[in-house]
SELUMKE-328959 format. One line per 4 residues: number of its first residue (from 0); for each residue x, z, y of N, C-alpha, C, CB. Coordinates in Angstrom, 3 decimals. Glycine has a CB too. Layout:
// residues N
NUM = X/Z/Y/X/Z/Y/X/Z/Y/X/Z/Y  ...
This chain:
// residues 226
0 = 13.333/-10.437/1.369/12.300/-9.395/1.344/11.270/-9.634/2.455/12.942/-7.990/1.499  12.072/-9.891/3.687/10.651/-10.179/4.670/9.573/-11.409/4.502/11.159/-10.434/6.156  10.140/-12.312/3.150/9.288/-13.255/3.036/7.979/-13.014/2.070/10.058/-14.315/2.653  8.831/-12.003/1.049/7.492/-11.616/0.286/6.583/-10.766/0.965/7.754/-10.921/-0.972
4 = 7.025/-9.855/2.476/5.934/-9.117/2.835/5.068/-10.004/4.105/6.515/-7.593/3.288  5.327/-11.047/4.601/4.333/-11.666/4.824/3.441/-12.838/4.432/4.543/-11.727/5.519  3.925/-12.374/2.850/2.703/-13.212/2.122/0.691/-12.619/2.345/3.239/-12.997/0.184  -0.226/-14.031/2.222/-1.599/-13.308/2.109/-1.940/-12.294/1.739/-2.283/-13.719/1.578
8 = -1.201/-12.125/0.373/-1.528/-10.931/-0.601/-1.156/-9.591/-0.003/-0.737/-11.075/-1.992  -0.466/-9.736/1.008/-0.118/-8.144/1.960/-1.069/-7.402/1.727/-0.035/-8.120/3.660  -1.974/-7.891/2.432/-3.131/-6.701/3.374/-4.210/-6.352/2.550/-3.968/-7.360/4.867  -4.226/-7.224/0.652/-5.036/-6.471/-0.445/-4.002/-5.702/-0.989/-5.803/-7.378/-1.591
12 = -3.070/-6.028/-1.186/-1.820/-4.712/-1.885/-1.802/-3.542/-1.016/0.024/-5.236/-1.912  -1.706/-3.786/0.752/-1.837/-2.633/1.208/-3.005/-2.006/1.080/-1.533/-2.638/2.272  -4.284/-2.350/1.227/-5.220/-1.708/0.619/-5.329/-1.026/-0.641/-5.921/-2.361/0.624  -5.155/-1.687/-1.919/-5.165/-1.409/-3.155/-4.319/0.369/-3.176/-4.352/-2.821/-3.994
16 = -3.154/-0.130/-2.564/-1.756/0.821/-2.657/-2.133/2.242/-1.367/0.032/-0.438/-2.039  -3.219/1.808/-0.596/-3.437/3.125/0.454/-4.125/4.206/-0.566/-4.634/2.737/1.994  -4.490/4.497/-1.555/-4.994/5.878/-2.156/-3.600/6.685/-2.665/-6.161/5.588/-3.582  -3.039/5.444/-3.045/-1.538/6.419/-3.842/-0.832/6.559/-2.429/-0.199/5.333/-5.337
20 = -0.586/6.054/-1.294/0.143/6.814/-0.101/-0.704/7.574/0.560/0.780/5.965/0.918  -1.998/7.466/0.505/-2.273/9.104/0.751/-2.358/10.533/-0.161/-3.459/9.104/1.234  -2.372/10.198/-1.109/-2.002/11.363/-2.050/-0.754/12.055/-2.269/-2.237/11.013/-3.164  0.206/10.490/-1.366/1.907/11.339/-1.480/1.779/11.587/-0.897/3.246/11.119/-1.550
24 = 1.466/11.425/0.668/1.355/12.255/1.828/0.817/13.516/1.526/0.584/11.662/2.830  -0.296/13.878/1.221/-1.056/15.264/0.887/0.271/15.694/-0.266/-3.053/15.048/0.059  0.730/15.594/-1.107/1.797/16.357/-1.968/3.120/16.686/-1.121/2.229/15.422/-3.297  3.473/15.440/-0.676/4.643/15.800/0.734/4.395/16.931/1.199/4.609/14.874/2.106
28 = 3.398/17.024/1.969/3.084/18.446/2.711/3.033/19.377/1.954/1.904/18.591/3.413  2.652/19.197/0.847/2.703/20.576/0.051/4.202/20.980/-0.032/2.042/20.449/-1.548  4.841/19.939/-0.372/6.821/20.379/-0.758/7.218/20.814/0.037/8.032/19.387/-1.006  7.070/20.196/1.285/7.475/20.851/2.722/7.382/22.353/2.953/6.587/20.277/3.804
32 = 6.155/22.294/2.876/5.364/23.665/3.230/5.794/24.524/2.402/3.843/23.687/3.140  5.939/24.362/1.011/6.433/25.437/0.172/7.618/25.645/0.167/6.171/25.358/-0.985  8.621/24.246/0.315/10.127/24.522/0.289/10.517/26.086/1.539/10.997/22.730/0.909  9.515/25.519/2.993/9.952/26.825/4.106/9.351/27.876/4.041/9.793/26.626/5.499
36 = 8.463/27.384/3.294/7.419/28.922/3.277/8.161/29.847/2.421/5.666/28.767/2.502  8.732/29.293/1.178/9.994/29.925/0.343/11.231/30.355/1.036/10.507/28.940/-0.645  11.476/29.847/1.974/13.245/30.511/2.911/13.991/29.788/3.232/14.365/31.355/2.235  13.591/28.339/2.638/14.752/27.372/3.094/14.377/26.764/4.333/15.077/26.214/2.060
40 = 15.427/26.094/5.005/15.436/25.945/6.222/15.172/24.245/6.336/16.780/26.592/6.820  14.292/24.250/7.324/13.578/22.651/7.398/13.907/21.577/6.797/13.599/22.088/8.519  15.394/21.697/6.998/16.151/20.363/6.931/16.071/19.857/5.554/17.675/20.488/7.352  16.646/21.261/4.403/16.614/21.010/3.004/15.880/20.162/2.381/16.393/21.913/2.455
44 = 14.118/20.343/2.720/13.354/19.289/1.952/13.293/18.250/2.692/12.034/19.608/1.541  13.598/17.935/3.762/13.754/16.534/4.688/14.564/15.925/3.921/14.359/16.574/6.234  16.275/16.327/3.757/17.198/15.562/3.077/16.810/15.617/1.978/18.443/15.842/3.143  16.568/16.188/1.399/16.438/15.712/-0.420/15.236/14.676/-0.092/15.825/17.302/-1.887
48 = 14.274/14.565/0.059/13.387/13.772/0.172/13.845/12.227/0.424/12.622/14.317/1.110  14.419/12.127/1.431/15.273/11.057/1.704/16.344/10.765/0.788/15.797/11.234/2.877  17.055/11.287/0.402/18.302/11.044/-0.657/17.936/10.778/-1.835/19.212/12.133/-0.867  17.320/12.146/-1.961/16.913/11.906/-3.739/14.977/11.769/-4.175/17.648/13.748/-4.752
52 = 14.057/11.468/-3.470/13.070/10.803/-3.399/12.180/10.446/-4.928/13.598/9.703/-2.673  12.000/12.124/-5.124/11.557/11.960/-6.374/11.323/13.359/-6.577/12.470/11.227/-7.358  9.708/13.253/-6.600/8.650/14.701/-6.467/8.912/15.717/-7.367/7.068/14.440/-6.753  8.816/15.233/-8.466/8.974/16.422/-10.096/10.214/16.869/-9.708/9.087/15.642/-12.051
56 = 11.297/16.074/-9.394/12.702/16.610/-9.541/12.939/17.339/-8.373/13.799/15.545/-9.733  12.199/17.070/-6.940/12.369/17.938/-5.512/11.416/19.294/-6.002/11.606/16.953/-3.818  10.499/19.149/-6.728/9.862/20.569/-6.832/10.603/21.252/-7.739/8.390/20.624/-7.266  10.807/20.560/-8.847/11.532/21.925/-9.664/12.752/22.104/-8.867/12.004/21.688/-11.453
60 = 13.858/21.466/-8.255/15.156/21.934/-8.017/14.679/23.115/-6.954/16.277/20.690/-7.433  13.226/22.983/-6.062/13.424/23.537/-4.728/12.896/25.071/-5.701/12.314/22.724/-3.096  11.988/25.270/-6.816/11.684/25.971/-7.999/12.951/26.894/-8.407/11.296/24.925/-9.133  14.234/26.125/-8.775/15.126/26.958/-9.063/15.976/27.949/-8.016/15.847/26.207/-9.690
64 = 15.982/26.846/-6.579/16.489/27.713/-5.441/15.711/29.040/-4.774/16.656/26.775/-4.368  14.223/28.924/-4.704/13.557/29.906/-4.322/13.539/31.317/-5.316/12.307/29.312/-4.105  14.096/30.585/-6.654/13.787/31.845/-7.711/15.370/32.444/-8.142/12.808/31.184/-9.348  15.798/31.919/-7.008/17.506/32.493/-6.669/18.597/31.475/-7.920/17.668/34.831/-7.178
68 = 18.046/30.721/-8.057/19.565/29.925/-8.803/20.364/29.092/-8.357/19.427/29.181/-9.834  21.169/28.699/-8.543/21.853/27.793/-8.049/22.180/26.711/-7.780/22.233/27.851/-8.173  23.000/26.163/-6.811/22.319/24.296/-6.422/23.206/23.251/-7.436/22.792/23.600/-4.273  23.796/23.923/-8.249/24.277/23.170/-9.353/23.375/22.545/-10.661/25.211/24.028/-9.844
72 = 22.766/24.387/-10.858/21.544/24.255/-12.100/20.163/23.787/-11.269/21.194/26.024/-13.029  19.971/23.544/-9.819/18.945/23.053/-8.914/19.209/21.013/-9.612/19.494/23.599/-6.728  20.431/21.259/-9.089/20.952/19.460/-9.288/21.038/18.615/-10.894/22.789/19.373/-8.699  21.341/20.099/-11.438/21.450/19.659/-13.247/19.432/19.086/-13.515/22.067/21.863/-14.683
76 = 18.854/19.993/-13.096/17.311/19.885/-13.485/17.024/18.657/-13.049/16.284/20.945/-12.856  17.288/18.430/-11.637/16.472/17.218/-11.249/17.267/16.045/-11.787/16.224/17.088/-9.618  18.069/15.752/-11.744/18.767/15.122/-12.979/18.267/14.178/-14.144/19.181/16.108/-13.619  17.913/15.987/-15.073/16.966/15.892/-16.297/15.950/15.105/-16.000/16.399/17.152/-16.774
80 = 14.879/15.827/-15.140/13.543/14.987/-14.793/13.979/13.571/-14.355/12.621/15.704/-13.516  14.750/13.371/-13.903/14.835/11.894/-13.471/14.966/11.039/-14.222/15.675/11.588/-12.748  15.683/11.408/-15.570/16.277/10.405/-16.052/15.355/9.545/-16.503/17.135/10.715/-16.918  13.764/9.374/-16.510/12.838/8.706/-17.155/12.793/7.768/-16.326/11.661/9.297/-17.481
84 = 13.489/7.420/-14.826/13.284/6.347/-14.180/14.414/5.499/-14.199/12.887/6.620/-12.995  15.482/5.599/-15.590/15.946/5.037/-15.948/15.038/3.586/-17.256/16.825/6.045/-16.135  14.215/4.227/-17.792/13.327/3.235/-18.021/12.475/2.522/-17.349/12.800/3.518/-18.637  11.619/3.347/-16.405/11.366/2.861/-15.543/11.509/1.144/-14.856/11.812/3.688/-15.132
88 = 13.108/1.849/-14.426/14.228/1.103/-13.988/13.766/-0.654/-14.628/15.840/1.929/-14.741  14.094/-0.436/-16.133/14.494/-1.715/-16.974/12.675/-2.486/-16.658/15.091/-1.207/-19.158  11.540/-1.472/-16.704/10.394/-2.249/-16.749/10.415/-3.267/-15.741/9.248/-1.468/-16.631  10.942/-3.224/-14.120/10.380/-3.440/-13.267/11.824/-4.590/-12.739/9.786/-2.049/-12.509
92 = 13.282/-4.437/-13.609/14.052/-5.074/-13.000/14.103/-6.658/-12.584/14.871/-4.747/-13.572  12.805/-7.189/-13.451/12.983/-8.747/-13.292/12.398/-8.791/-11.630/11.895/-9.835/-14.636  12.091/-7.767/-11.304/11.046/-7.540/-9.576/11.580/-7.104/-8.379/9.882/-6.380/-9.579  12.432/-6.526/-8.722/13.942/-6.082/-7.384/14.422/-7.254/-6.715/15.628/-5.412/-8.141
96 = 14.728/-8.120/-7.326/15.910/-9.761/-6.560/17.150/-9.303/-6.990/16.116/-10.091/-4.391  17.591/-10.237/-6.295/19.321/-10.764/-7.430/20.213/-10.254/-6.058/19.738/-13.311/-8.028  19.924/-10.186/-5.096/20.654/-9.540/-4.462/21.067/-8.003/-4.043/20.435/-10.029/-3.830  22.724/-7.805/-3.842/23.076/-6.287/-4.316/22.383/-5.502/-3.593/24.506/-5.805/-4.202
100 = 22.134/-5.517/-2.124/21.269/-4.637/-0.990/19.785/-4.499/-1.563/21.194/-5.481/0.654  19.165/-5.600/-2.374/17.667/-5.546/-2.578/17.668/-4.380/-3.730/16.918/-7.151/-3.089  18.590/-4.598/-4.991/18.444/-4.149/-5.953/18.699/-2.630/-5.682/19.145/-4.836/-6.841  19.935/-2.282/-5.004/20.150/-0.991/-4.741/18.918/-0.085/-3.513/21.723/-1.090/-4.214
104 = 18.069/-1.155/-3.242/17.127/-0.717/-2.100/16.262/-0.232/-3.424/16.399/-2.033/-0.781  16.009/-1.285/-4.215/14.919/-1.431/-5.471/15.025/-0.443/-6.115/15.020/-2.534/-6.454  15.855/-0.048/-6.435/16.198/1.482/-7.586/15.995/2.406/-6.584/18.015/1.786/-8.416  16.435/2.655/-5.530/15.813/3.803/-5.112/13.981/3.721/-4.694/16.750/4.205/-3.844
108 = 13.888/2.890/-4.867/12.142/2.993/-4.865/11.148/3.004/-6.269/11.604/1.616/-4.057  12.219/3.305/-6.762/11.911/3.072/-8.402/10.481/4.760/-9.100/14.218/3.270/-9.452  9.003/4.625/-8.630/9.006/5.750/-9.313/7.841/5.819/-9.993/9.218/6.816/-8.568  7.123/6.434/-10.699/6.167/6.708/-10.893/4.757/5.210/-10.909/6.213/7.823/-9.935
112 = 4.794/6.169/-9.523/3.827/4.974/-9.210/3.799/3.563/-8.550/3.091/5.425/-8.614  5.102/3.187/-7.994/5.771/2.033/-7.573/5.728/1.090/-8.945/7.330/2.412/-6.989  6.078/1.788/-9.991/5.839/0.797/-10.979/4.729/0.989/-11.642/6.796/0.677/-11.849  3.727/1.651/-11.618/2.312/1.784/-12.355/1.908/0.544/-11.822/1.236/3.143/-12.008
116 = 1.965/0.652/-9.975/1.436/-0.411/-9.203/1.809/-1.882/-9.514/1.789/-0.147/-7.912  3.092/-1.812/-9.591/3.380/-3.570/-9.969/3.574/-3.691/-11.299/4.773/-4.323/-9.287  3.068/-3.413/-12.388/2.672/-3.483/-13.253/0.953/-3.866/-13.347/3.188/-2.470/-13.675  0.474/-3.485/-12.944/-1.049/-3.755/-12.854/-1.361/-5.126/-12.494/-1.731/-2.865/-11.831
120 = 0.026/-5.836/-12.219/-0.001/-7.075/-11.238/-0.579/-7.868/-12.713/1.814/-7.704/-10.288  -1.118/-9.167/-12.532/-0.973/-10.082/-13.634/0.367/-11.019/-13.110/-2.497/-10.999/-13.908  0.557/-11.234/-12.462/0.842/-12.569/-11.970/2.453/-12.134/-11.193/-0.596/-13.230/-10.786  3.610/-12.758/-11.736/4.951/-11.875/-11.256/4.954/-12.064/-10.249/6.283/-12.057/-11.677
124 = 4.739/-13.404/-9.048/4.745/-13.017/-7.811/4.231/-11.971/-7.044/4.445/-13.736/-7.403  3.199/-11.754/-7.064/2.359/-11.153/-6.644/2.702/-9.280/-7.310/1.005/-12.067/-7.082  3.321/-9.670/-8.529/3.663/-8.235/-9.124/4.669/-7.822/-8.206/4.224/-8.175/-10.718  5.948/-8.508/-7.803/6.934/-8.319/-7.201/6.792/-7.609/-5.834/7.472/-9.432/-7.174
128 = 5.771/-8.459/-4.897/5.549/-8.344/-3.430/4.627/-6.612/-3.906/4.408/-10.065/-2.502  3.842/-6.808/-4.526/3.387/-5.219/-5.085/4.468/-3.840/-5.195/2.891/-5.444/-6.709  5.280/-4.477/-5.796/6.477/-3.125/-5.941/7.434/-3.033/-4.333/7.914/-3.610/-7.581  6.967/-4.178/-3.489/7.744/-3.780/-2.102/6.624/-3.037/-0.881/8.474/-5.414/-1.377
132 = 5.783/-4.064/-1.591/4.729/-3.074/-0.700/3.967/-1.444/-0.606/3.752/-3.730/-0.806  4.225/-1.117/-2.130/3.995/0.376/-2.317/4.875/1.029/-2.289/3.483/0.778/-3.291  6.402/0.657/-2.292/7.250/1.129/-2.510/7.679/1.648/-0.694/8.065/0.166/-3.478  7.909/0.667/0.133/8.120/1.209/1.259/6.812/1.721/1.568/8.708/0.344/2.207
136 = 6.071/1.817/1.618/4.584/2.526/1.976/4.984/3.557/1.109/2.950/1.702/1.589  5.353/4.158/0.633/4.821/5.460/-0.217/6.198/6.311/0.230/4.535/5.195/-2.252  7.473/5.433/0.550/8.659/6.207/0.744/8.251/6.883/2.346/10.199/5.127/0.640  7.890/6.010/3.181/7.705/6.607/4.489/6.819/7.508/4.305/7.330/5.764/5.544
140 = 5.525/7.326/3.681/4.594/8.380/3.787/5.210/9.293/3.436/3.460/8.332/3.164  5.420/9.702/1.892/6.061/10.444/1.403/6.970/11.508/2.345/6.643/9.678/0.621  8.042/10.771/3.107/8.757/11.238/3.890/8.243/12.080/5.175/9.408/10.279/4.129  7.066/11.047/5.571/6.694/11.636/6.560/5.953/13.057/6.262/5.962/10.709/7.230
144 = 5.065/12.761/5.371/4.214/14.206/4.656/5.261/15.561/4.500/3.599/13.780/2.782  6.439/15.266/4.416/7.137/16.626/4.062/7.759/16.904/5.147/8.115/16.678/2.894  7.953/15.964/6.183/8.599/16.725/7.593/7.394/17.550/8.211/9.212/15.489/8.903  6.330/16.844/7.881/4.816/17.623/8.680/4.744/18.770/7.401/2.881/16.284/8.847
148 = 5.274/18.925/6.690/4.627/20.262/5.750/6.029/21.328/6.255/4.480/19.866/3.449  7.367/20.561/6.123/8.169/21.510/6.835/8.067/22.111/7.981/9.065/21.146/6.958  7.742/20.967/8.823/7.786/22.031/10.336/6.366/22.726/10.472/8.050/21.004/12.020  5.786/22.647/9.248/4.208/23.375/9.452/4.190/24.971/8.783/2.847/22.308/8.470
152 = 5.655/25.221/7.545/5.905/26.052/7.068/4.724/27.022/6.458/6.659/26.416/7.840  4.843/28.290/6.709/3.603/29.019/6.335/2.664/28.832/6.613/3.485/29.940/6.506  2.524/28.251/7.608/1.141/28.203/8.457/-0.034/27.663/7.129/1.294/26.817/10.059  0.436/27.004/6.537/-0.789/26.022/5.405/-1.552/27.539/4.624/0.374/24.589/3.665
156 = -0.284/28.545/4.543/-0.953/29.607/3.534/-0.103/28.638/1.965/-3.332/29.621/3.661  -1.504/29.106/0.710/-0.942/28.878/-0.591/-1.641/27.513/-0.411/-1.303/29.958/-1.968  -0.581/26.508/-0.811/-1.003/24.939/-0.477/-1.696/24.679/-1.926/0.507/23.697/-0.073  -1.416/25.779/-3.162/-1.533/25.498/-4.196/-3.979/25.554/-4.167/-0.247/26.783/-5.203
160 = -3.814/26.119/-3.365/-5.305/26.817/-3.045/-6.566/25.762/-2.670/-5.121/27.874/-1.637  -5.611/24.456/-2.777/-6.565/22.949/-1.841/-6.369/22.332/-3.031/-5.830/21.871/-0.151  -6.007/22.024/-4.131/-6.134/21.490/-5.415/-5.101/20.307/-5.429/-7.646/21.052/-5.727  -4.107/20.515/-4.238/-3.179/18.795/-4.145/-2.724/18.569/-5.077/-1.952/18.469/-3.254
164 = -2.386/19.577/-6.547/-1.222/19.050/-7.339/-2.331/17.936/-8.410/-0.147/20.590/-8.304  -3.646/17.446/-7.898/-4.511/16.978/-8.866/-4.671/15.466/-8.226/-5.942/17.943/-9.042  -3.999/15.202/-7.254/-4.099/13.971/-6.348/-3.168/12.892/-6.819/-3.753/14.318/-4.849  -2.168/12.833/-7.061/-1.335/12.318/-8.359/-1.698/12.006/-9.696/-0.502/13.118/-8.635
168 = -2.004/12.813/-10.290/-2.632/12.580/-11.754/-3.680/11.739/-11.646/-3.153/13.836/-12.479  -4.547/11.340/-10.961/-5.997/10.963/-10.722/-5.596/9.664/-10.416/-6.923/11.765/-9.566  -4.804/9.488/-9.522/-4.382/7.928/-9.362/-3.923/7.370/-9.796/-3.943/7.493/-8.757  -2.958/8.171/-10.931/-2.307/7.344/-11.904/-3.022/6.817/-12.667/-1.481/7.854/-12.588
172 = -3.730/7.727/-13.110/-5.044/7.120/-14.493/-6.110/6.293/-13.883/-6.097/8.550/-15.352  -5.846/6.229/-12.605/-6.449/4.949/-12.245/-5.735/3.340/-12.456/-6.682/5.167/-10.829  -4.736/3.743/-11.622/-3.944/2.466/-12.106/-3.720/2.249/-13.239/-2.835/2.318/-11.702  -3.679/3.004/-14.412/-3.009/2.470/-15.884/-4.145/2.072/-16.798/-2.072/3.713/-16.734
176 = -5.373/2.365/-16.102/-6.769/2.272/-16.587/-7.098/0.733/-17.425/-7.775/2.462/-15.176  -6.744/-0.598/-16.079/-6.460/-1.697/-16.572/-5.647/-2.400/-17.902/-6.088/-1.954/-15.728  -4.204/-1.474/-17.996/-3.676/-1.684/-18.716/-3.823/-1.081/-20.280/-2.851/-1.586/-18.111  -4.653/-0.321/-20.213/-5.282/0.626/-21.524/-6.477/-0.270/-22.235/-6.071/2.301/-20.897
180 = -7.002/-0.652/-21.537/-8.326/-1.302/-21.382/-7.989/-2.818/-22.486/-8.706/-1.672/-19.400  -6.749/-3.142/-22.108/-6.706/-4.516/-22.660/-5.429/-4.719/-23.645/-6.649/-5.574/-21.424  -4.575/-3.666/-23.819/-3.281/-4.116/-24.390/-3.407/-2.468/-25.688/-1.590/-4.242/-22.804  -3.615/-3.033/-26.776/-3.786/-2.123/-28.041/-2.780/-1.076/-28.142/-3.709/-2.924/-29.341
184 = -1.765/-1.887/-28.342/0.134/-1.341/-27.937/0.136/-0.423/-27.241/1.218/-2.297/-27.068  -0.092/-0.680/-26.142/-0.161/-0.103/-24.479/-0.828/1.285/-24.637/-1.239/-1.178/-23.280  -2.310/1.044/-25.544/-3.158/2.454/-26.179/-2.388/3.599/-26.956/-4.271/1.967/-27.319  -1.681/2.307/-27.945/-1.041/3.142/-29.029/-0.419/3.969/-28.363/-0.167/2.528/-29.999
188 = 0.910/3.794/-27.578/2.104/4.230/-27.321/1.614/5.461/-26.331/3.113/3.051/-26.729  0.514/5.227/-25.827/-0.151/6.430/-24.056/-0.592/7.218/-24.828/-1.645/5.934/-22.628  -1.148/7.449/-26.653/-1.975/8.288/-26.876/-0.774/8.826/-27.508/-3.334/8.014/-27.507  0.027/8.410/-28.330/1.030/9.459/-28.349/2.127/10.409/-27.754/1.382/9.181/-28.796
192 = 2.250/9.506/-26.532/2.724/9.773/-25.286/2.328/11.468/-24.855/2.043/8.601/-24.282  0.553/11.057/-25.027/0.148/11.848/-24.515/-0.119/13.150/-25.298/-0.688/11.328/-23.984  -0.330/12.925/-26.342/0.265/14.198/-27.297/1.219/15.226/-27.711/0.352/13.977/-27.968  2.261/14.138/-27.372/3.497/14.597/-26.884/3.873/15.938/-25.865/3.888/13.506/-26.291
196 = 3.099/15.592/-24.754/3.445/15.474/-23.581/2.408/16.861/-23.317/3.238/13.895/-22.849  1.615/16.834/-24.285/0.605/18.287/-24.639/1.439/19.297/-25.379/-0.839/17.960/-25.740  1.395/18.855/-26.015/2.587/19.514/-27.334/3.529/20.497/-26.145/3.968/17.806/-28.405  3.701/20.122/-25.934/5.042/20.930/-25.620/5.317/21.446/-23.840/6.399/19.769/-26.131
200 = 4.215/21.107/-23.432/4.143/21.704/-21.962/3.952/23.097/-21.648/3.121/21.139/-21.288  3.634/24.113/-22.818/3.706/25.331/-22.485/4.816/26.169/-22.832/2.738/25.800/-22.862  5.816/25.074/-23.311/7.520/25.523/-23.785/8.442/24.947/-22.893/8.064/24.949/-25.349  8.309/24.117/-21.999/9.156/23.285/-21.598/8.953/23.541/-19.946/8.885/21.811/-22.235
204 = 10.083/23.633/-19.302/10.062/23.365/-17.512/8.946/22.120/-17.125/11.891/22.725/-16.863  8.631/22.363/-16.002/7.441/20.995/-15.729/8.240/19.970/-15.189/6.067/21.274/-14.518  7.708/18.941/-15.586/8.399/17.379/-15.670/9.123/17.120/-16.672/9.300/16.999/-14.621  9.653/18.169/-17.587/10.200/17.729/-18.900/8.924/16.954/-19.946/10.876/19.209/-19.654
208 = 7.734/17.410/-19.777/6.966/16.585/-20.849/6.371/15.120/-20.778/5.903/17.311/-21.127  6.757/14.816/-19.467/6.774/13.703/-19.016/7.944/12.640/-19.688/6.866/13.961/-17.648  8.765/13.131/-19.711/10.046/12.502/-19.975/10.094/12.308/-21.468/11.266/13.357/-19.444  9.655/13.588/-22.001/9.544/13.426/-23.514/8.606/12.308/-24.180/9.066/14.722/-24.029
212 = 7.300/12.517/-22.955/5.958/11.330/-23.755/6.844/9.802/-23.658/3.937/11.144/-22.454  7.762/9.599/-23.049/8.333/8.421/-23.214/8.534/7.864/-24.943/9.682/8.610/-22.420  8.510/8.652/-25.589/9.127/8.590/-27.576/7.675/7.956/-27.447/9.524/10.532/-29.054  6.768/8.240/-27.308/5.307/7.042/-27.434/5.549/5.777/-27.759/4.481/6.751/-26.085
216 = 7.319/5.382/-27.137/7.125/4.063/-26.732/7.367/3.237/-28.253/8.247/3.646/-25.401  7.667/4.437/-28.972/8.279/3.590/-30.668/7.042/3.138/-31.261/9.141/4.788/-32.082  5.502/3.176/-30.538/4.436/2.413/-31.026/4.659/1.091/-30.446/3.076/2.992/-30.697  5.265/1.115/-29.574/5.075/-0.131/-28.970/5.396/-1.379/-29.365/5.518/-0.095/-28.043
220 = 4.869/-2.387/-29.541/4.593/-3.793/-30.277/4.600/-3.676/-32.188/6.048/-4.964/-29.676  4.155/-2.138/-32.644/3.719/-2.040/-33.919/2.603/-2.883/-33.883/3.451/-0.689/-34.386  2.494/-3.942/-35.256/1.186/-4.254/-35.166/0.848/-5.772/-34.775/0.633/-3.330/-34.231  1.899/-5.942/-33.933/1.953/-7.441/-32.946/2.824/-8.384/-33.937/2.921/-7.250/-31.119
224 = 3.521/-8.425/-34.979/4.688/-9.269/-35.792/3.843/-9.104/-37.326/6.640/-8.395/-35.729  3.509/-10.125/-37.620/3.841/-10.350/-39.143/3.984/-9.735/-40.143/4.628/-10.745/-39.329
């Protein structure tokens, strides 16, 4: 691992990859801030953040605890939401390494936008050193953003009131922009995805329609065979 991060290509990946770690940072603080501003005590969104490191699933579980439920049906939810980085997972595995410490480092950096990012790569080297470089960049930020939103607690007021939950979405559709642009498939499968993922967001807990737009993927390579 320390060889792919002092390759040339560092210091344009870290560039490329600084809009999506500042946007986790700005959402960090929001989790923080809301987890204490809600009643829980600092530590809660520190450790989950660290352990289980994965936004949709830390907001809704911290969602079910503030609205008095329990850390079972808190743990069942995030769960649910997660399980889409089980695909995830398979996109990005040729990019982890063959060794057990890398791979088990690799899955937990497995998210969202860790793989939007090395996906955008053309070129697998360079895709690879991409998924280490956003990946620890976005975990620290990440991390760091929610200890500064915890120990900042109420003080922010309604974090919802600064527009952060729109800082995420915006970067994604930046990064996937490339890949829309040139792969038909890639169109097919995002527009149903995304229909999907409309469909049913005013019935469903948030982050479930995410998980669902995954069924998009049965467009995928229609069209490409014979």
């Amino acid at each position: 691992m320390r060889s792919l991060l002092r390759t040339p290509e560092v210091g344009s990946l870290v560039r490329d990859s600084s809009l999506v770690w500042l946007a986790s940072g700005i959402v960090g603080v929001s989790f923080g801030a809301i987890a204490v501003a809600g009643g829980l005590p600092v530590w809660v969104p520190v450790v989950m953040s660290l352990v289980v490191y994965a936004g949709s699933a830390q907001f809704s579980a911290v969602g079910i605890l503030l609205a008095g439920g329990g850390p079972l049906a808190a743990a069942a939810t995030g769960l649910l939401l997660n399980t889409r980085t089980a695909a995830f997972s398979l996109a990005v595995a040729d990019v982890l390494g063959r060794g057990r410490a890398a791979r088990l480092l690799g899955a937990h950096l497995v998210t969202d936008e860790t793989v939007a990012f090395a996906l955008a790569q053309s070129d697998p080297a360079r895709r690879r050193t991409a998924f280490w470089v956003s990946g620890l960049g976005l975990f620290v930020v990440w991390n760091a953003g929610v200890l500064c939103g915890a120990l900042a607690g109420s003080a922010l007021g309604d974090t919802g009131t600064y527009g952060l939950d729109a800082a995420f979405p915006a970067v994604l559709v930046a990064l996937v922009l490339p890949a829309l642009r040139t792969d038909a498939a890639v169109r097919r499968s995002a527009l149903l995805g995304a229909l999907l993922a409309l469909a049913v967001t005013p019935y469903v807990p948030a982050g479930v329609p995410v998980l669902l737009a995954l069924a998009g993927l049965v467009l995928h390579g229609k069209g490409r065979t014979a």
